[in-house]
MARZA-667357 format. One record per atom (N, C-alpha, C, CB): residue in one letter; x, y, z; residue number from 1. Coordinates in nm, 4 decimals, m for minus. Last residue first. Glycine has a CB too. Layout:
! MARZA-667357
R r       c1       c2       c3   k
R A        X        Y        Z NUM
...
//
This chain:
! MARZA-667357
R r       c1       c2       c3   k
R X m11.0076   6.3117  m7.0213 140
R X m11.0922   6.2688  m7.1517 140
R X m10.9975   6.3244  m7.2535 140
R X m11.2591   6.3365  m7.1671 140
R X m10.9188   6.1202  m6.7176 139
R X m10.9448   6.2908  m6.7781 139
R X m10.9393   6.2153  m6.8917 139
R X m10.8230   6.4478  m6.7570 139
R X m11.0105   6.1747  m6.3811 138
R X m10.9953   6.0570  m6.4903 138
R X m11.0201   6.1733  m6.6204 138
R X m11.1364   5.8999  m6.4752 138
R X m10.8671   6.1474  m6.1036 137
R X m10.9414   6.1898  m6.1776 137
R X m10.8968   6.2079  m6.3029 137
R X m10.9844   6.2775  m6.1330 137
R X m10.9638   6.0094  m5.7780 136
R X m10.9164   5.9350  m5.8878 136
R X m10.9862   6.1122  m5.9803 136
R X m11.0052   5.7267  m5.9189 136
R X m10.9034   6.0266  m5.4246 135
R X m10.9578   6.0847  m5.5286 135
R X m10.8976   6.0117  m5.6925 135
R X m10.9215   6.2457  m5.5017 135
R X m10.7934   5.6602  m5.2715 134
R X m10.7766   5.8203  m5.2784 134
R X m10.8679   5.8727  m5.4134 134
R X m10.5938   5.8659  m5.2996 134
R X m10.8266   5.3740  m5.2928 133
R X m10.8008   5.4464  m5.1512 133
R X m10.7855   5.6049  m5.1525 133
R X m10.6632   5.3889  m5.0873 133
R X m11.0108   5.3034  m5.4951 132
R X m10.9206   5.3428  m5.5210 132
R X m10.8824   5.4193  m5.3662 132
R X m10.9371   5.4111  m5.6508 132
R X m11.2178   5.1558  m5.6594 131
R X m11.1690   5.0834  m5.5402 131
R X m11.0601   5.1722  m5.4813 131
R X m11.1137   4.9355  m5.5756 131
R X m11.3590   5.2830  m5.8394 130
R X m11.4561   5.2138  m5.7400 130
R X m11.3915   5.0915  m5.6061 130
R X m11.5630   5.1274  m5.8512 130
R X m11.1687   5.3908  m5.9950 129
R X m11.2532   5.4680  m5.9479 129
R X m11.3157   5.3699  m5.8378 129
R X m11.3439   5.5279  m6.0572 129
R X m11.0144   5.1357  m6.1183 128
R X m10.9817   5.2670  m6.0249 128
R X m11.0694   5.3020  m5.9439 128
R X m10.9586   5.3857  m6.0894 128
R X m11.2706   5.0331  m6.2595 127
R X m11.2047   4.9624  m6.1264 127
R X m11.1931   5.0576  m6.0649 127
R X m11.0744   4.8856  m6.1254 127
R X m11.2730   5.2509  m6.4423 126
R X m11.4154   5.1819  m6.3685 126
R X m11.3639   5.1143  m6.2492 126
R X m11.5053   5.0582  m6.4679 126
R X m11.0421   5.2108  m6.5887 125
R X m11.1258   5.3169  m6.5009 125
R X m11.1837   5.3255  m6.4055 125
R X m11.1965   5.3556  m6.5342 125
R X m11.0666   4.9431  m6.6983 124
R X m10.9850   4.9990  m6.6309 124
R X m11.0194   5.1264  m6.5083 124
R X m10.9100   5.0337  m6.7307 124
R X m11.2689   4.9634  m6.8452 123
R X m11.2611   4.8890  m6.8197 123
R X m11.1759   4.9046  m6.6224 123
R X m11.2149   4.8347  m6.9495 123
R X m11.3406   5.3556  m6.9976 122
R X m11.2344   5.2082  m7.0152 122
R X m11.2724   5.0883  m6.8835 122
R X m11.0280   5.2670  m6.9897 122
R X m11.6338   5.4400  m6.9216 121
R X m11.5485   5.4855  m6.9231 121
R X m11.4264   5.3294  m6.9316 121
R X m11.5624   5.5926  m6.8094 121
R X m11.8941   5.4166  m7.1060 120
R X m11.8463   5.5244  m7.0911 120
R X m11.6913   5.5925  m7.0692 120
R X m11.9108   5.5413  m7.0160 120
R X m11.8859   5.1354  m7.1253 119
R X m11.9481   5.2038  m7.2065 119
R X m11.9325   5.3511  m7.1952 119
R X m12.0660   5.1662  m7.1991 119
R X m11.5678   4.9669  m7.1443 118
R X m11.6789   5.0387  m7.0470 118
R X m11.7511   5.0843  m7.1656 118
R X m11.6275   5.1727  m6.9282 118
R X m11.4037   4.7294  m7.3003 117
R X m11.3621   4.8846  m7.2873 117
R X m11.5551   4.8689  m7.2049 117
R X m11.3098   5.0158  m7.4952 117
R X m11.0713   4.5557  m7.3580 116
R X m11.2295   4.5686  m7.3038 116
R X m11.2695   4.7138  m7.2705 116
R X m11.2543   4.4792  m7.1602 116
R X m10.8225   4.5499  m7.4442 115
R X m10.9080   4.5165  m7.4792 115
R X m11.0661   4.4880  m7.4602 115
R X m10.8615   4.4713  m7.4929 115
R X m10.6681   4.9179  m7.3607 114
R X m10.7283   4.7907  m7.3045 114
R X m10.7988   4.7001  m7.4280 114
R X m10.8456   4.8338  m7.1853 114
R X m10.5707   5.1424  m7.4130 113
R X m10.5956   5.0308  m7.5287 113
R X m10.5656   4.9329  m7.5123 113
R X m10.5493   5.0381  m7.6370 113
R X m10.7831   5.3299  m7.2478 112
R X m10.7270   5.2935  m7.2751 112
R X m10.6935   5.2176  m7.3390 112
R X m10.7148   5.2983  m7.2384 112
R X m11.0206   5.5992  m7.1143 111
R X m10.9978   5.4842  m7.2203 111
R X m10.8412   5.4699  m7.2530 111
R X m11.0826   5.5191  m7.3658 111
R X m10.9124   5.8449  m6.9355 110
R X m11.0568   5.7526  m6.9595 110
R X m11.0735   5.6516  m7.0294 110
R X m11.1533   5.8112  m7.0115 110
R X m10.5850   5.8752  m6.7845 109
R X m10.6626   5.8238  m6.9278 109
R X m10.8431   5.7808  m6.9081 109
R X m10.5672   5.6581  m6.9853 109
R X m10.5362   5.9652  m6.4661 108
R X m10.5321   5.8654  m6.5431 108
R X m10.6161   5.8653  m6.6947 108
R X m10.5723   5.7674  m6.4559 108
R X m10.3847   5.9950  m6.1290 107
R X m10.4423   6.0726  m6.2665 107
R X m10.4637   5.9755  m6.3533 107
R X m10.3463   6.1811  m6.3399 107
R X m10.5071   5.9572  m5.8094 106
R X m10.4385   5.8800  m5.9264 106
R X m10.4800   6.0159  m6.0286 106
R X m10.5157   5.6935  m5.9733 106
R X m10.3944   6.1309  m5.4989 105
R X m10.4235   6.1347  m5.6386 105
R X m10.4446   6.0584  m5.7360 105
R X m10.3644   6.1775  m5.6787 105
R X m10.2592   6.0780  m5.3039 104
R X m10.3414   6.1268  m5.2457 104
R X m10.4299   6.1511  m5.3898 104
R X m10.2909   6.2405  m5.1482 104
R X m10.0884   5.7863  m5.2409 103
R X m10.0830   5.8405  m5.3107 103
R X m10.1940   5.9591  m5.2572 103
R X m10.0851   5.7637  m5.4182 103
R X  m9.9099   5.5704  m5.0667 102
R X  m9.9518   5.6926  m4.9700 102
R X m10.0227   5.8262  m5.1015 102
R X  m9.7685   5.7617  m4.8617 102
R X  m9.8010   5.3581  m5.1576 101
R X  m9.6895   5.4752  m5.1823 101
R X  m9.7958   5.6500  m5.1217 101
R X  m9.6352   5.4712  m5.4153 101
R X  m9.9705   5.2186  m5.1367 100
R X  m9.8844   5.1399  m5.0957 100
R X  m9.7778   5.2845  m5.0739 100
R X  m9.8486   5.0024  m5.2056 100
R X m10.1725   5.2662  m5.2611  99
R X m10.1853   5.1963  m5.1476  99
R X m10.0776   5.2376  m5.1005  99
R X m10.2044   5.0595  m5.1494  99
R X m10.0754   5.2862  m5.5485  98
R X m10.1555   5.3878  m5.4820  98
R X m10.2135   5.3651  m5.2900  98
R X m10.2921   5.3906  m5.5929  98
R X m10.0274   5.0139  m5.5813  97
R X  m9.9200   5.1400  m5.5792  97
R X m10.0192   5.3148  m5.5251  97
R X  m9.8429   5.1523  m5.7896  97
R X m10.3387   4.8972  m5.5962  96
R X m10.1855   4.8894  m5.5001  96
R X m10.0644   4.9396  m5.4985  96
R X m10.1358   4.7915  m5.4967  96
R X m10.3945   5.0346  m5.8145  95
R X m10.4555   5.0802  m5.6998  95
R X m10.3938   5.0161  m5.5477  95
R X m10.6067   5.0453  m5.7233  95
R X m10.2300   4.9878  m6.0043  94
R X m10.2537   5.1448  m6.0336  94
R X m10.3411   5.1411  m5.8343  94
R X m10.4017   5.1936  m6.2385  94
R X m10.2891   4.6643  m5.9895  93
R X m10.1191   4.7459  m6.0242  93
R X m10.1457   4.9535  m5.9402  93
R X m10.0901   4.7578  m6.3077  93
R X m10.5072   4.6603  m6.0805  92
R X m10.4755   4.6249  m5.9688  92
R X m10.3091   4.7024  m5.9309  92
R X m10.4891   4.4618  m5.9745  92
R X m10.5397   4.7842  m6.3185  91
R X m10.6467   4.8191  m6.2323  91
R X m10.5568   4.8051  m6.1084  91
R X m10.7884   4.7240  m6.2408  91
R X m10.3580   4.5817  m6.4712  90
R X m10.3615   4.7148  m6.4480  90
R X m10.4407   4.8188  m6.3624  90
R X m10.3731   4.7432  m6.5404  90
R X m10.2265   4.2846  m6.3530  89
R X m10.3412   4.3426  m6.3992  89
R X m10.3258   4.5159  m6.3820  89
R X m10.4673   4.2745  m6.3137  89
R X  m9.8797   4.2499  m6.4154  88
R X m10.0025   4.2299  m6.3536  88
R X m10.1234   4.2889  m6.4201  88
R X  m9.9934   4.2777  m6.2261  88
R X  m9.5893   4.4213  m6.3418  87
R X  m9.6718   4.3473  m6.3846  87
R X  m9.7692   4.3045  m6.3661  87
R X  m9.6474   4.2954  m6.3974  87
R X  m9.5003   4.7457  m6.3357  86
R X  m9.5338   4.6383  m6.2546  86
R X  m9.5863   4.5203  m6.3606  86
R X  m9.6465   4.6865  m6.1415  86
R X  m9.2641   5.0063  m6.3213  85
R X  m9.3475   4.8800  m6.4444  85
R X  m9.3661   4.7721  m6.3231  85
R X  m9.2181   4.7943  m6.6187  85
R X  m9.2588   5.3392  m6.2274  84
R X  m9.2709   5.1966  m6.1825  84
R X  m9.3165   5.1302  m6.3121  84
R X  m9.3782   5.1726  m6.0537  84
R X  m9.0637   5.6575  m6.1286  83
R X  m9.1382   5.5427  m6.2502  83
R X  m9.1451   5.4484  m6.1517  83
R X  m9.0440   5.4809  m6.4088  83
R X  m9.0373   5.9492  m5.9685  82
R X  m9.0350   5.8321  m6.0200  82
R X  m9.1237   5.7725  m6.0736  82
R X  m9.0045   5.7704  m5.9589  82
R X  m8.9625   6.2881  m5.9027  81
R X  m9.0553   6.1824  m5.9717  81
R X  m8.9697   6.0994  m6.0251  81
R X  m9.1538   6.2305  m6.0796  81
R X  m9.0165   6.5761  m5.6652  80
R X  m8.9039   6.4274  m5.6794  80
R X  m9.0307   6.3213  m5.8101  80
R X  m8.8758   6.3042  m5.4373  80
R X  m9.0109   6.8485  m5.8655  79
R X  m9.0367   6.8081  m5.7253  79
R X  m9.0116   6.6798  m5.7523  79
R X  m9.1760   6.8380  m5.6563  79
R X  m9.1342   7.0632  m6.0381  78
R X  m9.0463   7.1048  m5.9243  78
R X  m9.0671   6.9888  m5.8158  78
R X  m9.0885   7.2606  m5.8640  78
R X  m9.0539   6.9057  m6.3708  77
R X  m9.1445   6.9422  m6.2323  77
R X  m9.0595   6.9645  m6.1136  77
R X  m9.2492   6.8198  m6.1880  77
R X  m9.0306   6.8842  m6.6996  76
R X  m8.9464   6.9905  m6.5952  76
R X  m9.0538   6.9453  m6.4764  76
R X  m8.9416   7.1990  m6.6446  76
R X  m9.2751   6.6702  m6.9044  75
R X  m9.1362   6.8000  m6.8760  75
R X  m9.1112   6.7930  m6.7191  75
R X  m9.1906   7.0004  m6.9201  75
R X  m9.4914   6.5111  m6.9377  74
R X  m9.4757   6.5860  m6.8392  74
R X  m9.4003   6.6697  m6.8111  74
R X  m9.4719   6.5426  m6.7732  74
R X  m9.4159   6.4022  m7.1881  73
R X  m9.5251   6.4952  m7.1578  73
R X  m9.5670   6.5378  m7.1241  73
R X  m9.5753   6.5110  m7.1544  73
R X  m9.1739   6.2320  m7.1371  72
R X  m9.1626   6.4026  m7.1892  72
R X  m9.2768   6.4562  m7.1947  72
R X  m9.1052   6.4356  m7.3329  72
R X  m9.2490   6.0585  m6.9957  71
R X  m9.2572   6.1641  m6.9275  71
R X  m9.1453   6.2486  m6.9611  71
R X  m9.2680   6.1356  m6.7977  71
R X  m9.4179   5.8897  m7.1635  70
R X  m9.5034   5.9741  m7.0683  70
R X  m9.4184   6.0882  m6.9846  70
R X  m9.5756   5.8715  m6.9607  70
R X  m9.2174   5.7843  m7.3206  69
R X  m9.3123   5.8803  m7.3783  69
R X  m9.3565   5.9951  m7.2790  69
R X  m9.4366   5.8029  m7.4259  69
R X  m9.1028   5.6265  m7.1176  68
R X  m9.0190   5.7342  m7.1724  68
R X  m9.1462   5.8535  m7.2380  68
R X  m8.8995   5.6583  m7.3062  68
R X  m9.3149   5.4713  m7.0451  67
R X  m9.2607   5.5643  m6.9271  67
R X  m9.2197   5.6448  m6.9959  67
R X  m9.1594   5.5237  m6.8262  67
R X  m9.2819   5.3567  m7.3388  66
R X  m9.4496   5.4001  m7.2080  66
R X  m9.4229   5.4940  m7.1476  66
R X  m9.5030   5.2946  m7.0679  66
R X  m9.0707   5.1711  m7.3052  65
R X  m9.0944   5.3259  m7.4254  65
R X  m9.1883   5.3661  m7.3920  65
R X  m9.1153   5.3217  m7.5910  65
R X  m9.1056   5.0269  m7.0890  64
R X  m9.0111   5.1223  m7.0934  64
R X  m9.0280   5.2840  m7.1722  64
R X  m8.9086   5.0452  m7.1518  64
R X  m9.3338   4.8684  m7.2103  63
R X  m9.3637   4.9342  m7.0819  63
R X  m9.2380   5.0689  m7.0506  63
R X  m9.3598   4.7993  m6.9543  63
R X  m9.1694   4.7705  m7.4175  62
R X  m9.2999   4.8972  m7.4137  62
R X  m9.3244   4.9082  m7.3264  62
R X  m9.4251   4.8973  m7.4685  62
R X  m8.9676   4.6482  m7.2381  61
R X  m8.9295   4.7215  m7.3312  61
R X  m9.0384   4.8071  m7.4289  61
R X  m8.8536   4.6360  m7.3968  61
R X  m9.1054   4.4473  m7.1516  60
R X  m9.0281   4.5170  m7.0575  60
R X  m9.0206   4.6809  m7.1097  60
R X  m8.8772   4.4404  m7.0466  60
R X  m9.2024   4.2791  m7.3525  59
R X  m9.3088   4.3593  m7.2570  59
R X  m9.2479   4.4567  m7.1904  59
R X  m9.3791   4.2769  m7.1498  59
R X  m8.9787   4.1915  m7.4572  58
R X  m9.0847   4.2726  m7.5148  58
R X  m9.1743   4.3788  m7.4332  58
R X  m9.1707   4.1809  m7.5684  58
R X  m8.9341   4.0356  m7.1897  57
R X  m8.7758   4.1626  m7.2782  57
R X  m8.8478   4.2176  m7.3582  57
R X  m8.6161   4.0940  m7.3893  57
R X  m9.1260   3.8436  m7.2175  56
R X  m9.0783   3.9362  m7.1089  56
R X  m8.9858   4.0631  m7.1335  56
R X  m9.0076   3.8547  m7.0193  56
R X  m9.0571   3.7154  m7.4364  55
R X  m9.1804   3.7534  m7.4203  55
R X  m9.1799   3.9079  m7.3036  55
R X  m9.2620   3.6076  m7.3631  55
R X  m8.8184   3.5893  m7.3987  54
R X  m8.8265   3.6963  m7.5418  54
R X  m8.9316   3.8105  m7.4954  54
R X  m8.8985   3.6055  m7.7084  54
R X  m8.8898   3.4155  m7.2406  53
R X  m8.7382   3.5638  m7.2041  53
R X  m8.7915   3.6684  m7.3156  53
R X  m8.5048   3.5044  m7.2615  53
R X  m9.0457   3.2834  m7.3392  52
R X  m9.0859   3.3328  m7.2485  52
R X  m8.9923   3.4581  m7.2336  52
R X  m9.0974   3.2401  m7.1489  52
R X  m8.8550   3.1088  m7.4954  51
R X  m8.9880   3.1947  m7.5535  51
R X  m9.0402   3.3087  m7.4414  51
R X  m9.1300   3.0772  m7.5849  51
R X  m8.6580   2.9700  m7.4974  50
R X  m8.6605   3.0771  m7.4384  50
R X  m8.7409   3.2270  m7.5054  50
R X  m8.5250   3.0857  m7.4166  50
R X  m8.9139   2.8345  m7.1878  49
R X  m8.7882   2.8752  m7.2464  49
R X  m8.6933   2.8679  m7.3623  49
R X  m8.7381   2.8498  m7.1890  49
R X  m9.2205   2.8166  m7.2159  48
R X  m9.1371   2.8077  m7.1534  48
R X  m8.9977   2.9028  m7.2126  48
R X  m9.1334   2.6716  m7.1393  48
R X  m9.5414   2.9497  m7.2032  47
R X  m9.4083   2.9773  m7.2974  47
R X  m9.3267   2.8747  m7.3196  47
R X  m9.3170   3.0759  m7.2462  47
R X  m9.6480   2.9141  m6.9693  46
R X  m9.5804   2.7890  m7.0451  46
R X  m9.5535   2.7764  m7.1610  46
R X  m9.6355   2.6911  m7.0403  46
R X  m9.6667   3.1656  m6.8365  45
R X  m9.5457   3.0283  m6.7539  45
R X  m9.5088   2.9428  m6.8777  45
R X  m9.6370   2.8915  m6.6092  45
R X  m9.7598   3.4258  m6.9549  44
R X  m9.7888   3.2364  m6.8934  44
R X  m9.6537   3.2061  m6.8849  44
R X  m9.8797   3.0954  m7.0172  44
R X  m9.6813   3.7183  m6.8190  43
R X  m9.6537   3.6066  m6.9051  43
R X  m9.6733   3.4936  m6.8601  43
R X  m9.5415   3.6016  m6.9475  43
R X  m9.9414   3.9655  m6.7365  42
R X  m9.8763   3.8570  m6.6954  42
R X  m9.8148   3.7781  m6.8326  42
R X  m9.9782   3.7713  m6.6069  42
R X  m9.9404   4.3261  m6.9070  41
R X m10.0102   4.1804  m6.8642  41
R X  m9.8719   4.0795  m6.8027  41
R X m10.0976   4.0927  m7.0315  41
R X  m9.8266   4.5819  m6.7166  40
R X  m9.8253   4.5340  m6.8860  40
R X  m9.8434   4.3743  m6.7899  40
R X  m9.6302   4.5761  m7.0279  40
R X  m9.8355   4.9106  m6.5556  39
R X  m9.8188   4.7745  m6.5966  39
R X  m9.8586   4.7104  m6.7030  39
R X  m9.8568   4.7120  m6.5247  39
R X  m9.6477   5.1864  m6.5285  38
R X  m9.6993   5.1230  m6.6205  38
R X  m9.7160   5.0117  m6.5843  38
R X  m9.6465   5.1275  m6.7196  38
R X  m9.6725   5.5544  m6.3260  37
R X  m9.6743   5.4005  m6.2877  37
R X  m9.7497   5.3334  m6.4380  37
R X  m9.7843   5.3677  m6.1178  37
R X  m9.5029   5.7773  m6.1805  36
R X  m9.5492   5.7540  m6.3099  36
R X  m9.5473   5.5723  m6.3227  36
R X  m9.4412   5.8439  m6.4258  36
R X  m9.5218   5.9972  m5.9107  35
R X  m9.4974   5.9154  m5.9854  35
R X  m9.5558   5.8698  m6.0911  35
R X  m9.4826   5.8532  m5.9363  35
R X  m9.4369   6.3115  m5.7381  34
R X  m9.4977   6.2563  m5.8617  34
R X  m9.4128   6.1107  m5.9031  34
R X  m9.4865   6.3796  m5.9883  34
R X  m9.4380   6.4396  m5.4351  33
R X  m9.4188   6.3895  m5.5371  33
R X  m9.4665   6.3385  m5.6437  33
R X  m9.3829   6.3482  m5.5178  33
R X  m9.4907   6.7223  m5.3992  32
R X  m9.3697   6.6979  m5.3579  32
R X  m9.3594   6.5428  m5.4241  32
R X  m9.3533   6.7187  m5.1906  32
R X  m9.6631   6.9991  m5.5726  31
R X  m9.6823   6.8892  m5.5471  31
R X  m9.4828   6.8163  m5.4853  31
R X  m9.7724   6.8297  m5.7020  31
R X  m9.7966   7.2451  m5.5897  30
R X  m9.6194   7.2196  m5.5604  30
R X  m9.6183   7.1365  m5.4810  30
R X  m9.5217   7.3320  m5.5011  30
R X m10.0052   7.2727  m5.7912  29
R X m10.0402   7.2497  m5.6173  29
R X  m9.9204   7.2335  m5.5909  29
R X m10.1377   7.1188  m5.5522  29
R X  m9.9168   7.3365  m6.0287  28
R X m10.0227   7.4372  m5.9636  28
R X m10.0370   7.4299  m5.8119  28
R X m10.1671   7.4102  m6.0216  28
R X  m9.7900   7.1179  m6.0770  27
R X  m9.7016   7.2458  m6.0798  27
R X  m9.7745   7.3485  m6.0478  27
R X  m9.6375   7.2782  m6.2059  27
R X  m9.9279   6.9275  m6.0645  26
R X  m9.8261   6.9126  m5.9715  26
R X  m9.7922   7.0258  m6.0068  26
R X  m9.7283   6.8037  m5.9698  26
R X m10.1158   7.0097  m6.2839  25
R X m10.1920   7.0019  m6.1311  25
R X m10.0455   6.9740  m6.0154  25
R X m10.3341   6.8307  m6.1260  25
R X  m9.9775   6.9750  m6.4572  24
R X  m9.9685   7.0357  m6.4892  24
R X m10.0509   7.0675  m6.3146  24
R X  m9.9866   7.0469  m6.6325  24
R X  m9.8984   6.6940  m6.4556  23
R X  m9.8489   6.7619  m6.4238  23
R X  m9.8481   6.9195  m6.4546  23
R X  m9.7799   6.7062  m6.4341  23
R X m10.1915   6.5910  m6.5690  22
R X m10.1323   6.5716  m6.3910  22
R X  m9.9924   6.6378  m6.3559  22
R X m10.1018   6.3919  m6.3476  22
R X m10.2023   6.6657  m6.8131  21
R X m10.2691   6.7375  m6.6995  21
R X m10.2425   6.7578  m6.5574  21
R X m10.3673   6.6944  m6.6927  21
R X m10.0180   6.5348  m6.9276  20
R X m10.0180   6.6371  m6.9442  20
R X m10.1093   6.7193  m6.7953  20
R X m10.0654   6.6419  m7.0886  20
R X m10.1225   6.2787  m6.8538  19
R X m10.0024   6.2962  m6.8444  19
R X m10.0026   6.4301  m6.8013  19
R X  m9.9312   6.2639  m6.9562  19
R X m10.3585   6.2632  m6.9609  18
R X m10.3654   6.2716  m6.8442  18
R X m10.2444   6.2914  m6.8306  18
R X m10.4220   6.1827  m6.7786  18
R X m10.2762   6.2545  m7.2927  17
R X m10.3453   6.4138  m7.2164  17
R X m10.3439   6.4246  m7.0670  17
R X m10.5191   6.4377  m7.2483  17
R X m10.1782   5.9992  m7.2915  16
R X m10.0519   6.1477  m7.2938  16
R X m10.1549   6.2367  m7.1980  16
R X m10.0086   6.2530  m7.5015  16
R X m10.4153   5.8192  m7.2027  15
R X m10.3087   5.8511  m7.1009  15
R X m10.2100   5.9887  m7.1470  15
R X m10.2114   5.7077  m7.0852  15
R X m10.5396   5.9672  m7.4528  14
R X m10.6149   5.9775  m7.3195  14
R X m10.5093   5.9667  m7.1929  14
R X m10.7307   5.8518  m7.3105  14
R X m10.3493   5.8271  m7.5742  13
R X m10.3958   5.9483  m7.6405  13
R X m10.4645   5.9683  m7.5306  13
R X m10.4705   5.9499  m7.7807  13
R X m10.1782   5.5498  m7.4548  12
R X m10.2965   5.5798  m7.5354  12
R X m10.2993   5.7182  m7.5444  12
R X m10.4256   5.5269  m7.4813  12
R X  m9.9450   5.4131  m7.1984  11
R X  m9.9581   5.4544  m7.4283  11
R X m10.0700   5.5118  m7.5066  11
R X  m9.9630   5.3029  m7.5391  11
R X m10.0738   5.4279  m6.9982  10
R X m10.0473   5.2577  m7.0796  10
R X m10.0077   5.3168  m7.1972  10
R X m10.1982   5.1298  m7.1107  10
R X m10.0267   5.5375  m6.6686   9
R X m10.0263   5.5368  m6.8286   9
R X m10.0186   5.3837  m6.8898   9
R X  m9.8877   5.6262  m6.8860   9
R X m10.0994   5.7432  m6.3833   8
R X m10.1282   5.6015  m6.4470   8
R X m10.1026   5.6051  m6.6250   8
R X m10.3068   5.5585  m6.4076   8
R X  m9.9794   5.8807  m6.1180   7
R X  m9.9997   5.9176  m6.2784   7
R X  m9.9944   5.7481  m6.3374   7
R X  m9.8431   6.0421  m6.3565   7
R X  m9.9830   6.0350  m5.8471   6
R X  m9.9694   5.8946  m5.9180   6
R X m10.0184   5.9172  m6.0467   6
R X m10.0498   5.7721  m5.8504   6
R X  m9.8192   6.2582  m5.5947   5
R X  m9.9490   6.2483  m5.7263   5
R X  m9.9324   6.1099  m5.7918   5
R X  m9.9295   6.3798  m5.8712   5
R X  m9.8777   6.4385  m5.3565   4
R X  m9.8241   6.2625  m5.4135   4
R X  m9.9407   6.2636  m5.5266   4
R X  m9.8469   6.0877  m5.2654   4
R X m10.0014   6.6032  m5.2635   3
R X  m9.8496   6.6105  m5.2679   3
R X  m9.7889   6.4973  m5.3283   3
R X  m9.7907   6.6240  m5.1351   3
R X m10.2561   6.7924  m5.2563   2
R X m10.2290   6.7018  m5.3474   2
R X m10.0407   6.6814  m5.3329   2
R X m10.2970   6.7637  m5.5030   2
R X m10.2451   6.9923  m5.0614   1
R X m10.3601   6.9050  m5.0758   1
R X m10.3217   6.7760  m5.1506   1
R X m10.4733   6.9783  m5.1495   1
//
């Protein structure tokens, strides 16, 4: 049912637990794949140089320690998983890799440490859910 799983994280306490969960749903459904997808905002342009490198080699580099976190919280899975850091908006990022890679799943954090947040559910969420070419489920 579920063979492509997409796992959305940004670093928050809501993304570990979805972490946790979505593979814990790839090891119940012998899921074939799992990915683990971070994006981290745009850099203006008019930084310039070589403010901008700095800027980018920062961002690169929590989006990195992101992935790393997220996926010791996933451990051991029987089955192929990759990462992505995209850049961009995160909504958009999480629902064009979910396009794009045939996902049948997103997993994902209810709040994140977005600066805008939903009244119920993160900012973020709310997109997912209301554009998302597959089941979204959004865990607390």
């Amino acid at each position: 049912m579920f063979e492509k799983i997409l796992l959305a994280v940004d670093g928050s306490e809501h993304a570990l637990h979805a972490a946790r969960t979505a593979a814990d749903l790839a090891r119940t459904v012998n899921a074939k794949e799992f990915r683990i997808v971070v994006a981290y905002d745009f850099i203006p342009p008019y930084l310039g140089e070589p403010n901008m490198q700095y800027a980018i080699d920062a961002r690169m580099e929590e989006a990195k320690a992101i992935l790393d976190h997220a996926e010791k919280e996933v451990g051991e899975l029987p089955c192929e998983v990759h990462t992505e850091m995209i850049e961009g908006s995160e909504a958009e990022a999480i629902i064009n890799v979910a396009n794009t890679r045939k996902s049948d799943v997103i997993v994902m954090g209810s709040r994140g440490r977005g600066r805008l947040a939903g009244l119920l559910l993160g900012s973020t969420s709310q997109t997912v859910v209301a554009h998302a070419p597959c089941p979204v489920l959004i865990v607390r």
